[in-house]
PAMILO-593149 format. One line per 8 residues: number of its first residue (from 1); for each residue x, y, z of N, C-alpha, C, O. Coordinates in steps of 0.1 Angstrom, whole numbers, plus 5000, padded with zeros to 4 digits. Example, Ala and Ser with C-alpha at 12.3 -4.5 7.8 and 13.67 -1.06 7.14 Angstrom:
// PAMILO-593149
1 = 5132/4943/5078/5123/4955/5078/5132/4967/5078/5142/4967/5085; 5128/4978/5071/5137/4989/5071/5129/5000/5079/5134/5011/5080
// end
This chain:
// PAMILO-593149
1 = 1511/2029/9080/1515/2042/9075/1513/2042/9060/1519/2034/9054; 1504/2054/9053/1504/2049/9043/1515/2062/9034/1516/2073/9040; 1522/2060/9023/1536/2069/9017/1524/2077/9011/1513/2074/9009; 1530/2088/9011/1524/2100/8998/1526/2095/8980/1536/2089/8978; 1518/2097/8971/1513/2092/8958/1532/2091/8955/1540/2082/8952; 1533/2104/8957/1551/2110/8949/1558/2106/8954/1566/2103/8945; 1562/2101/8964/1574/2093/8975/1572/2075/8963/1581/2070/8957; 1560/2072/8965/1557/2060/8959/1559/2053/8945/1561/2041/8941
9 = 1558/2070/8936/1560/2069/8924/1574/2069/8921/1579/2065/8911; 1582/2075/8933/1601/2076/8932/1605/2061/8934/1612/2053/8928; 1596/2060/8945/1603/2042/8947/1604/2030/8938/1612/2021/8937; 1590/2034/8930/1587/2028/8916/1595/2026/8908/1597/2015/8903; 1601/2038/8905/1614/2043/8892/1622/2039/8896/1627/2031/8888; 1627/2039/8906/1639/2033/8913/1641/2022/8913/1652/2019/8909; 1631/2012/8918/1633/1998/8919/1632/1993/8904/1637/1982/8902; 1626/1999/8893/1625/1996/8884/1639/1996/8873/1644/1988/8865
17 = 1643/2010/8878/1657/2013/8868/1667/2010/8873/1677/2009/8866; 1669/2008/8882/1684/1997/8896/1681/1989/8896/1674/1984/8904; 1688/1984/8881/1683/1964/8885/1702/1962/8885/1709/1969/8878; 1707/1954/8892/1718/1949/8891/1726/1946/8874/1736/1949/8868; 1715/1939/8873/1722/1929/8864/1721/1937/8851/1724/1930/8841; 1718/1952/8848/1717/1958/8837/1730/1967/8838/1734/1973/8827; 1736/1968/8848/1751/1978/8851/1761/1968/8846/1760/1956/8844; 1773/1977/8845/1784/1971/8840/1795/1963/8852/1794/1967/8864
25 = 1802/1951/8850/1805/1946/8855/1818/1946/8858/1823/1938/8850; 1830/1951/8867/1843/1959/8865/1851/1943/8872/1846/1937/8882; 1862/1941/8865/1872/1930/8869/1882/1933/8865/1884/1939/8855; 1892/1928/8874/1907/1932/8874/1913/1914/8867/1912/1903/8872; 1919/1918/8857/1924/1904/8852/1940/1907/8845/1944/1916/8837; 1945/1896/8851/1959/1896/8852/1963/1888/8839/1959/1876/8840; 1972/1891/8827/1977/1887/8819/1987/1882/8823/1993/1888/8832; 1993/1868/8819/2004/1861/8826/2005/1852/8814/1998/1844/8808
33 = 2021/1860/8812/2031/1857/8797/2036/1844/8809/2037/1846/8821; 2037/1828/8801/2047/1819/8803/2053/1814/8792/2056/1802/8792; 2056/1821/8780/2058/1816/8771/2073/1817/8764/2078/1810/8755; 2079/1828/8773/2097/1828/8774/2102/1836/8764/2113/1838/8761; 2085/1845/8755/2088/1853/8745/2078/1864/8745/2068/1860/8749; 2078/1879/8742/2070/1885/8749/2059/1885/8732/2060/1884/8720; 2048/1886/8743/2033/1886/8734/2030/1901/8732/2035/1909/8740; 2023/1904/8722/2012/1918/8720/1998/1912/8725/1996/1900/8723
41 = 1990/1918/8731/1975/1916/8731/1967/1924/8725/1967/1936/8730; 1960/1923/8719/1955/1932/8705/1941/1934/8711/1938/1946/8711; 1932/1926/8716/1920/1929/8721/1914/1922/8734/1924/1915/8736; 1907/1920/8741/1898/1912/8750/1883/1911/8745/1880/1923/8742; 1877/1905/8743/1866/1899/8745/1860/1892/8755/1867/1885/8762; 1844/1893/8757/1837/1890/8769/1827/1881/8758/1829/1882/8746; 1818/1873/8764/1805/1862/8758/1797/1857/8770/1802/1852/8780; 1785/1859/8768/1776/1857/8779/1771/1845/8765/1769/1847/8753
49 = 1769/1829/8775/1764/1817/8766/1756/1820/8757/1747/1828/8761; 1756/1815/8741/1750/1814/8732/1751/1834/8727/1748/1838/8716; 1754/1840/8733/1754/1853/8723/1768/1861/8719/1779/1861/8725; 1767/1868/8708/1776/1874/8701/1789/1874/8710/1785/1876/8722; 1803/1873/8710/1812/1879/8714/1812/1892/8712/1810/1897/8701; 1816/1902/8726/1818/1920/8726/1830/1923/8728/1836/1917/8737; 1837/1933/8720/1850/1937/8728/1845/1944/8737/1834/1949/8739; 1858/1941/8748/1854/1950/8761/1870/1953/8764/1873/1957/8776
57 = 1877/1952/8756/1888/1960/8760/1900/1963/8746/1907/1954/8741; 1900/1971/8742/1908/1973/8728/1922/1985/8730/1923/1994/8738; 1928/1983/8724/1938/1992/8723/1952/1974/8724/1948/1963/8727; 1961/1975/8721/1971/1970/8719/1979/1971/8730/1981/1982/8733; 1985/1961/8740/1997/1962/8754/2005/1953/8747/2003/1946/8737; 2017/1953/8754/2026/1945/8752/2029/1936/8769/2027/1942/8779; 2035/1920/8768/2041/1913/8778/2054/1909/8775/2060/1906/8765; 2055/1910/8787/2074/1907/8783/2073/1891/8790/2067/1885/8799
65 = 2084/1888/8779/2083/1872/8785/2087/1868/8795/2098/1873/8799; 2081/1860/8803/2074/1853/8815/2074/1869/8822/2082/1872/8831; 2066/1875/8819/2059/1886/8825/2040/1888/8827/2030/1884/8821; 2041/1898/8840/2025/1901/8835/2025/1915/8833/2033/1923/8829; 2008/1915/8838/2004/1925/8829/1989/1927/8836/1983/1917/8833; 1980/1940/8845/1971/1936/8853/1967/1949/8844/1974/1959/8839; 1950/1945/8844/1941/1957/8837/1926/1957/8843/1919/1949/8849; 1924/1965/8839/1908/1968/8851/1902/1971/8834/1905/1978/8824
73 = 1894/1959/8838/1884/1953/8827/1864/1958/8836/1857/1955/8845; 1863/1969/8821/1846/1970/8825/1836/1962/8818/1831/1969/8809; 1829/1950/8819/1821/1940/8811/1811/1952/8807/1808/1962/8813; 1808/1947/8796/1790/1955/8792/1781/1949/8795/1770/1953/8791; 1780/1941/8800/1768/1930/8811/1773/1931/8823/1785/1933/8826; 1759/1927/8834/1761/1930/8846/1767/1916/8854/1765/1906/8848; 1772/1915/8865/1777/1905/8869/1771/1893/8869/1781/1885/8871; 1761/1887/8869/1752/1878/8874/1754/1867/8864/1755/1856/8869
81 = 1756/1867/8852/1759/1857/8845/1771/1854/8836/1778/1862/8829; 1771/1842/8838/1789/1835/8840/1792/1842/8824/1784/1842/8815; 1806/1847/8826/1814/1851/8810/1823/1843/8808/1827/1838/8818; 1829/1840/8795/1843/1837/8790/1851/1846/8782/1845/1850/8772; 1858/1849/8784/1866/1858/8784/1878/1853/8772/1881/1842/8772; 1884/1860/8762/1893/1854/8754/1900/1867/8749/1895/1878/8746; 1911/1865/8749/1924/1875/8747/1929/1874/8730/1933/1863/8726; 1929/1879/8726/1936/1879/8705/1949/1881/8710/1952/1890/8718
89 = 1957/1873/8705/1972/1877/8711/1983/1881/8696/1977/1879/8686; 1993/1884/8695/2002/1883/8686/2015/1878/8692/2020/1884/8701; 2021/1865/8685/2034/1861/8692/2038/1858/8681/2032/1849/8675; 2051/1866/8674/2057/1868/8664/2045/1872/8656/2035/1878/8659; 2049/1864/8641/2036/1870/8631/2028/1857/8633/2023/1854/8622; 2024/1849/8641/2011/1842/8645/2001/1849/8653/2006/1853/8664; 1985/1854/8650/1979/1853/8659/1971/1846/8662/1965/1839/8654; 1969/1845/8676/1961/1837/8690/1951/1843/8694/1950/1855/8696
97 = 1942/1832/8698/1933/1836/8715/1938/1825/8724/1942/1814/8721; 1936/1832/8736/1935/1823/8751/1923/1825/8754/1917/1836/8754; 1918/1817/8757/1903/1817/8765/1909/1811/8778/1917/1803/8781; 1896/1822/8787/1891/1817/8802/1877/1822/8807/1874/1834/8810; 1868/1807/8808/1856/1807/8814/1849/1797/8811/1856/1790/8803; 1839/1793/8812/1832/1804/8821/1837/1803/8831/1843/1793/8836; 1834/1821/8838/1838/1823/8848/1825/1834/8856/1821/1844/8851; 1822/1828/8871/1812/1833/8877/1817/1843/8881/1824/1842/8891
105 = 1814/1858/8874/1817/1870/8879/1814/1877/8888/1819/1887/8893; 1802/1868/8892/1798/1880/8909/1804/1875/8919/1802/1880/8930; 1814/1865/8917/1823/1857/8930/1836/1862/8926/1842/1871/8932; 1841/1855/8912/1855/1858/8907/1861/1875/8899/1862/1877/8887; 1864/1883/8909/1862/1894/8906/1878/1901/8899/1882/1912/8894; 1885/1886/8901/1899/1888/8895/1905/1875/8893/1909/1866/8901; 1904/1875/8877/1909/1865/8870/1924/1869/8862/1929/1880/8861; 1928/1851/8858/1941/1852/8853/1938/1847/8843/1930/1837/8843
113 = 1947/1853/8829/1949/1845/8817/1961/1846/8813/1969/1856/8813; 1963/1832/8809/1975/1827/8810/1979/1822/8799/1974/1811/8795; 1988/1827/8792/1994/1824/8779/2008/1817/8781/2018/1823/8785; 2006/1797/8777/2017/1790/8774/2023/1786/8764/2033/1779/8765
// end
C-alpha cells in the first residue's frame, strides 16, 4: 500500500518533532524536614552530568520541623537522563543544599529529599 506524498510528509514532522527526550519531565518530590527545626527552601535545582545547574523550582516554602512538604516538580529536560537534584535551604541564618541523585527519572517518578 503505498501513503499519499501529504499523509507521509505529516508522519515525517511528527516523528521528527515528538522525540521524548526534548519534553519536560514532571516529578512529584517530597521534602522531609528531620531536623527538629523548621527549614525555608529558597530554590530547587536540576543537573543533567557535566552541565550547568537549572532552577526548576523557585519561589520560597516553608517546613515545619520534622515535617514534609510534597511539590510537583517540572524538569526542563526530558526524562531519559539521570538528574541530581539539590534543594538551597535556610535553617536559621545558615544557608544549605541537600542533594539527591543521580536519580533515573524515567523509573523514579517520586523522590524524597531529606534534610538531617
Amino acid at each position: 500500500m503505498k501513503i499519499p506524498a501529504i499523509f507521509a510528509a505529516i508522519l515525517a514532522s511528527t516523528v521528527l518533532y515528538a522525540r521524548p527526550s526534548d519534553a519536560g519531565c514532571g516529578l512529584t518530590v517530597t521534602f522531609e524536614n528531620k531536623t527538629g527545626v523548621a527549614i525555608t527552601v529558597l530554590e530547587v535545582e536540576s543537573q543533567i552530568s557535566g552541565l550547568p545547574w537549572a532552577t526548576v523550582l523557585n519561589g520560597d516554602f516553608n517546613i515545619p520541623a520534622n515535617g514534609n512538604v510534597v511539590k510537583a516538580i517540572e524538569l526542563n529536560t526530558g526524562c531519559t537522563s539521570p538528574h541530581t537534584l539539590r534543594a538551597k535551604y535556610r535553617q536559621g541564618s545558615a544557608t544549605k543544599y541537600e542533594q539527591k541523585g543521580p536519580v533515573i527519572t524515567a523509573v523514579d517518578r517520586k523522590i524524597t529529599i531529606k534534610f538531617n
